[in-house]
C-alpha positions in Angstrom: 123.4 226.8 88.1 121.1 223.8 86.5 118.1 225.3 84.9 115.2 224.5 86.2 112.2 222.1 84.5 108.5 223.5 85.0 106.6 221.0 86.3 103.2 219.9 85.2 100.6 217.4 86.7 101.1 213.9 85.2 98.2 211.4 84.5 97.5 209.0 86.9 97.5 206.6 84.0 101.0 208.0 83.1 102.4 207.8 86.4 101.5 204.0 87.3 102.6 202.7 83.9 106.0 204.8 84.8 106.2 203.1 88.0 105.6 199.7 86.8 108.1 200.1 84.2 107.5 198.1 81.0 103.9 196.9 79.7 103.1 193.5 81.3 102.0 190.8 79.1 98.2 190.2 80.1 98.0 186.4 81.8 95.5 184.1 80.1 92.0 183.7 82.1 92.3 180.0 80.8 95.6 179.0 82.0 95.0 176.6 84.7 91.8 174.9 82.7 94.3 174.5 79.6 96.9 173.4 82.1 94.4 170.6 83.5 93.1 170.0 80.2 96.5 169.0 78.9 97.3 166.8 82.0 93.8 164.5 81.1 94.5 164.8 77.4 98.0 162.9 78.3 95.9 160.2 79.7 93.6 160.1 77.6 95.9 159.0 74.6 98.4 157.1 76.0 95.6 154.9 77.4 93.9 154.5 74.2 97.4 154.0 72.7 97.5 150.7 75.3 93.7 149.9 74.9 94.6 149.5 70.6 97.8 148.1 71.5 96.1 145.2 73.6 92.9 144.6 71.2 95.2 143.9 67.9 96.4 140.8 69.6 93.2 138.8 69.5 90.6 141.0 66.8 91.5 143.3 63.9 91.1 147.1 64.4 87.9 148.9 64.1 86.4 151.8 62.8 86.0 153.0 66.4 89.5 152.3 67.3 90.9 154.4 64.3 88.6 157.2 64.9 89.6 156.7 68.9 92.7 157.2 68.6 92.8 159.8 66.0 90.8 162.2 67.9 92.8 161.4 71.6 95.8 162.5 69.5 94.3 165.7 68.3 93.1 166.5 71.3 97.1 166.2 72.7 98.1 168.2 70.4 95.7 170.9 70.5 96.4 171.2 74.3 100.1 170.8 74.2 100.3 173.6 71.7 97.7 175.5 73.6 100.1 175.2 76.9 102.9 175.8 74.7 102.0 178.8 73.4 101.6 180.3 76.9 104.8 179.9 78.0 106.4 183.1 75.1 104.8 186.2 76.4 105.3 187.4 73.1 102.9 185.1 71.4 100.6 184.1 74.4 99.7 188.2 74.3 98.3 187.7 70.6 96.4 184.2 71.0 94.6 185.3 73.9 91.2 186.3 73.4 91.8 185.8 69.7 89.6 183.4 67.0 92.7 181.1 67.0 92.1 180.2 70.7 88.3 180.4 70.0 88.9 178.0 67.1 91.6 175.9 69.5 88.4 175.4 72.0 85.8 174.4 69.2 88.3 171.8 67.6 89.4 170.2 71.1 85.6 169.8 72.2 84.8 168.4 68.9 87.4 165.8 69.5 86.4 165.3 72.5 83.3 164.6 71.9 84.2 162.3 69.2 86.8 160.6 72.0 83.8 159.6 74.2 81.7 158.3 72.1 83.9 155.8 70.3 86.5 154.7 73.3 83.1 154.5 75.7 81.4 152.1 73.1 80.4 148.8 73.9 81.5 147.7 70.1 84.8 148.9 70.8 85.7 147.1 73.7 87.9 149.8 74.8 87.1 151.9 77.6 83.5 149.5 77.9 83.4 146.3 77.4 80.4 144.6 75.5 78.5 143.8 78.4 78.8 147.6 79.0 80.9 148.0 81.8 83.9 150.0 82.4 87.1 147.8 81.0 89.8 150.8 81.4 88.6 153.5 84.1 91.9 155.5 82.9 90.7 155.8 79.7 87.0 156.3 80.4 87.2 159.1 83.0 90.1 161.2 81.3 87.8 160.9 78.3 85.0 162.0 80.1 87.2 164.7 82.1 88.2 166.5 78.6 84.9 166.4 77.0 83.6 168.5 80.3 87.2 170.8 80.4 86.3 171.5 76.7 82.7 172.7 77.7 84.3 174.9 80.4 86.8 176.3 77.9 84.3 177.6 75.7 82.4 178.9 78.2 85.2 181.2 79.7 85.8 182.2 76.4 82.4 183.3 76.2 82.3 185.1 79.2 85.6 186.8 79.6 85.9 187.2 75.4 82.1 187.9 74.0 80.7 189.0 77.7 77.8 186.0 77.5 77.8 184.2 80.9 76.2 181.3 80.4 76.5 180.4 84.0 74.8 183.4 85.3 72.1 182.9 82.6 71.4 179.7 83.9 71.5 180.8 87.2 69.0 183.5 85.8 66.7 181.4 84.3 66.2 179.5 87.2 66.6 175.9 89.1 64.1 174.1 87.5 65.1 175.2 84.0 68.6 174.1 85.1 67.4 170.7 85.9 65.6 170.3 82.7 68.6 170.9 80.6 70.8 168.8 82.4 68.0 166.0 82.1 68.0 166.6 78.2 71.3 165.6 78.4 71.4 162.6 80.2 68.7 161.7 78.5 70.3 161.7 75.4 73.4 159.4 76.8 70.6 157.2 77.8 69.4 157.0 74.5 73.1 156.5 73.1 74.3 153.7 75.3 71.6 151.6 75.2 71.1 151.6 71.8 75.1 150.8 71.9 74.9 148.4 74.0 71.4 146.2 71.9 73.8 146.9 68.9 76.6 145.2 70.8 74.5 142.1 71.8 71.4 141.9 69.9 72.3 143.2 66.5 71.8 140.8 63.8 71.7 138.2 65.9 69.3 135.0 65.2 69.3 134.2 69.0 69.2 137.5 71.1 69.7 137.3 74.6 66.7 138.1 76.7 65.4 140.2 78.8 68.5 142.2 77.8 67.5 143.1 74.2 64.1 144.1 75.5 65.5 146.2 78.3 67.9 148.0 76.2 65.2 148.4 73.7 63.0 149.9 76.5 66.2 152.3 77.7 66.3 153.9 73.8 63.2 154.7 74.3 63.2 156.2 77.8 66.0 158.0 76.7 64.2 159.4 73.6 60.9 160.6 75.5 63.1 161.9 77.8 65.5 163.8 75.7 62.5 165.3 73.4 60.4 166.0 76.0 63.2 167.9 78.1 64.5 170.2 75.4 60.6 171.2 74.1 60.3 172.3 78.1 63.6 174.2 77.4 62.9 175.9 73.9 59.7 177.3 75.5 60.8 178.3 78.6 63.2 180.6 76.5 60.3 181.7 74.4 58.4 183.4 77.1 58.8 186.9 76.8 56.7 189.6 77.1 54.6 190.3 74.1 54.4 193.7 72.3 51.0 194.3 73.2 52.4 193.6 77.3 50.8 190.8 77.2 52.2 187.6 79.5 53.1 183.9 78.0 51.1 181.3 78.1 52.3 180.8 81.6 49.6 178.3 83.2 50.0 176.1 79.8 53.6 176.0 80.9 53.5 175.1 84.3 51.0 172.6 83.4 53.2 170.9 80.1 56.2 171.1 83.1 54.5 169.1 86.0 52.7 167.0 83.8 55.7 166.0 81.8 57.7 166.0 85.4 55.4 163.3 86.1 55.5 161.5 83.3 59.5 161.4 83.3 59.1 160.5 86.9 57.8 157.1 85.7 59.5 156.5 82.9 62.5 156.7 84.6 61.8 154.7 88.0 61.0 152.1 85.0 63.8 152.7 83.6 66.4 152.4 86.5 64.5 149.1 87.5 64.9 147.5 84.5 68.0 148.6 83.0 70.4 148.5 86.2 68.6 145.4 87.2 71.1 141.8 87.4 69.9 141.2 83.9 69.8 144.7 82.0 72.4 146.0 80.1 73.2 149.2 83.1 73.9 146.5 85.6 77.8 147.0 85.3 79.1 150.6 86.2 79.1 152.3 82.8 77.2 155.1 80.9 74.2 153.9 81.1 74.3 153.1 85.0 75.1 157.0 85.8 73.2 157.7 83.0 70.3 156.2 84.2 70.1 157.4 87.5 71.0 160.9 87.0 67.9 161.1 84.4 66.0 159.7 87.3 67.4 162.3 89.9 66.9 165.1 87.7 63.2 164.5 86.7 62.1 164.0 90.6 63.6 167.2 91.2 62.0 169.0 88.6 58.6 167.7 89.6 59.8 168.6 92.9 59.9 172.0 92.4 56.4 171.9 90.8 55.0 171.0 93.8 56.6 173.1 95.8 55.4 176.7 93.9 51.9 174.7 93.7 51.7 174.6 97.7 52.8 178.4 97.3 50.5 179.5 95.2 47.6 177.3 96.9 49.1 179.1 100.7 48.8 182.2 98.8 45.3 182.4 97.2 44.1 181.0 100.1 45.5 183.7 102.5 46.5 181.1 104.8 49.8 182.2 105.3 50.9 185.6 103.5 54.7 184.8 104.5 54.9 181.7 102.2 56.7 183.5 100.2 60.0 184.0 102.9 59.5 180.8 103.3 59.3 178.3 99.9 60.6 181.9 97.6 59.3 184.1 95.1 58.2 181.2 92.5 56.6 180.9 89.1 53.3 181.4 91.0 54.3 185.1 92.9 56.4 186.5 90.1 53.4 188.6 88.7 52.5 190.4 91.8 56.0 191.5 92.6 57.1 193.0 89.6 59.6 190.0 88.4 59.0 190.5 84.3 58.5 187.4 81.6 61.8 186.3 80.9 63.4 187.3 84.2 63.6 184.9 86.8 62.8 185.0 90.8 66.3 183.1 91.9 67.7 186.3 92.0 65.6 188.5 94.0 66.5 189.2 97.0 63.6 191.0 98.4 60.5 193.3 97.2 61.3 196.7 96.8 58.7 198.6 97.1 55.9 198.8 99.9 53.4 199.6 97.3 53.9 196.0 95.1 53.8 194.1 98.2 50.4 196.1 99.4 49.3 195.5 95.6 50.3 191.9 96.1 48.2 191.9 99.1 45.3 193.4 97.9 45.1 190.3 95.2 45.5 187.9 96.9 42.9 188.3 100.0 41.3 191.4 98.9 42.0 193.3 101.9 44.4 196.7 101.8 46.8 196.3 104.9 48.3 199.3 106.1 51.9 197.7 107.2 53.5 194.5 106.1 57.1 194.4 106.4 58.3 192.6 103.9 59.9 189.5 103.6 64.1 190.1 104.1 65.4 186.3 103.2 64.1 183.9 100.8 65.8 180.9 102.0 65.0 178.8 99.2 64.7 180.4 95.8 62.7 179.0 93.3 62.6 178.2 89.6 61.4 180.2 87.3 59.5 183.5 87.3 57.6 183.4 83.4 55.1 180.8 84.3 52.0 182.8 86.8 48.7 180.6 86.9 48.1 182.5 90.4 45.6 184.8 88.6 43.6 181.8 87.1 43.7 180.1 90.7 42.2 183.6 92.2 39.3 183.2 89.8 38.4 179.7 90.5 
């Protein structure tokens, strides 16, 4: 007779790595944005391989033409050894997650970065010509398309790797903050291509062309008063937080700095699209500066947008003209401090009021009557921006 074994209960852990048989190699969270990465990168050099190739047969090669075509190459590289390296289980299981892929990500942005801003130069005459239209759309949008694959890169790493979403802190922070960041950065391509494109034309030149050297003067400008004043709204909407002493931000100096600097941007930019996309300007042709241009515009009439909006909300409120304002424009900058949402936290998230008792508190405030029964509000159809900036105590007191 066979002996028999005792028997003991096995770990659950155990028992499914038994039943799955040997340890499976974890799949990269970054496969298919390497993947598409590496397809663009393969356009991206062989089209500033052909853009080169065509120049040298009627000019001499440029500073920006070396430096194009070094960087398109690393970034082919970088991404085909990136792709590469995914294929052997055995090594894919070590790079993953790892300071060589985090150093793989830093050094394809990098020449990414450097890839648009010399093939997409008017002085290069590659992927824009000098009038500062788009010459090789290949070569411009695959350009374009890696420099935004390698933002997207690093931001997965950062998410999956380090456990910083910057998405959801975006998200967090609001809409409006959102739009003032993107703005910052259209801005500053605004700034860039039209001071590309004076150099192009207008650069030590004794007869300049006008009204285009004026009108790309007038876009550096609009594209540095944009750029400043979008980022000095962003570094101090991340600096309000609640004080030690539990004492708010200067939230009504904020709100203020935003729609008065909304408004501002507002014009400079309606100036800006009018002149610089005009027959005659140098963001007639399709280029950097066209999208450029009106993407800046876009973005600053939305921000001021959504100043108006919490304005009307906190007006509706103080008045007491409607105390379901809220359900209907969203918890705002304005609201924030009667329902509990902190400094530094943002309304675009909430999803309700918890509590009877805030929104009776609420209540209280704002019309200075106690109601017994309010149901709260269940949908906020359109959330709002940010939730630091309250100047609905300052309007009650006026």
């Amino acid at each position: 007779m066979k002996a028999l074994r005792p028997s003991f209960p096995r770990d659950p852990r155990a028992s499914n790595a038994d039943d799955e048989g040997p340890a499976r190699t974890r799949g990269s969270p970054r496969a298919l944005l390497w993947s598409v990465f590496f397809v663009f990168s393969l356009i991206a050099v062989g089209s500033v391989y052909e853009a080169v190739r065509y120049q040298r047969f009627y000019s001499h090669s440029s500073s920006e033409q070396t430096w194009a075509v070094g960087s398109s190459t690393a970034v082919f590289l970088l991404a085909f050894a990136a792709v590469t390296v995914q294929m052997i289980p055995a090594v894919n299981a070590g790079l993953i997650g790892s300071k060589l892929e985090l150093g793989a990500i830093v050094g394809n942005l990098a020449f990414s970065s450097v890839s648009v801003g010399c093939a997409t130069n008017p002085a290069s005459g590659m992927a824009i010509n000098s009038t500062g239209g788009i010459s090789f759309g290949n070569l411009y949008y695959s350009t374009w398309a890696c420099a935004v694959l390698g933002v997207m890169l690093l931001a997965s790493y950062l998410r999956t790797e380090r456990g910083f979403d910057i998405n959801s802190e975006l998200h967090a922070r609001g809409r409006r903050f959102r739009h003032w960041a993107v703005l910052a950065l259209t801005s500053l391509v605004v700034m860039g291509s039209a001071a590309s494109s004076h150099d192009a034309k207008c650069y030590d030149r004794d007869v300049k062309p006008e009204p285009y050297c004026g009108r790309a003067s007038y876009g550096v400008s609009a594209g540095c008063i944009g750029c400043v004043a979008s980022l000095s709204i962003v570094a101090a909407r991340m600096s309000c937080v609640k004080r030690e002493g539990g004492e708010d931000g200067p939230n009504r100096a904020m709100f203020t700095a935003e729609a008065v600097l909304g408004m501002i941007l507002l014009l400079v930019y309606c100036m800006a699209v009018a002149y610089l996309t005009s027959e005659e300007g140098p963001g007639a042709p399709i280029g950097n500066l066209f999208y450029a241009s009106w993407l800046s515009l876009g973005f600053a009439a939305a921000a001021l947008s959504s100043c108006l909006q919490e304005w009307q909300a906190a007006g509706a409120m103080v008045r007491g003209e409607s105390m379901d304002a809220p359900s209907r424009i969203g918890v705002d900058s304005f609201t924030s401090s009667h329902i509990g949402v902190q400094p530094g936290t943002f309304a675009d998230d909430v999803e309700g009021i918890s509590t009877q008792s805030q929104l009776d508190r609420m209540n209280n405030e704002l019309s200075g009557s106690t109601r017994n029964s309010v149901e709260p509000p269940s949908v906020f159809t359109q959330p709002s921006s940010i939730g630091e900036v309250r100047i609905s105590d300052a309007l009650a007191n006026e």
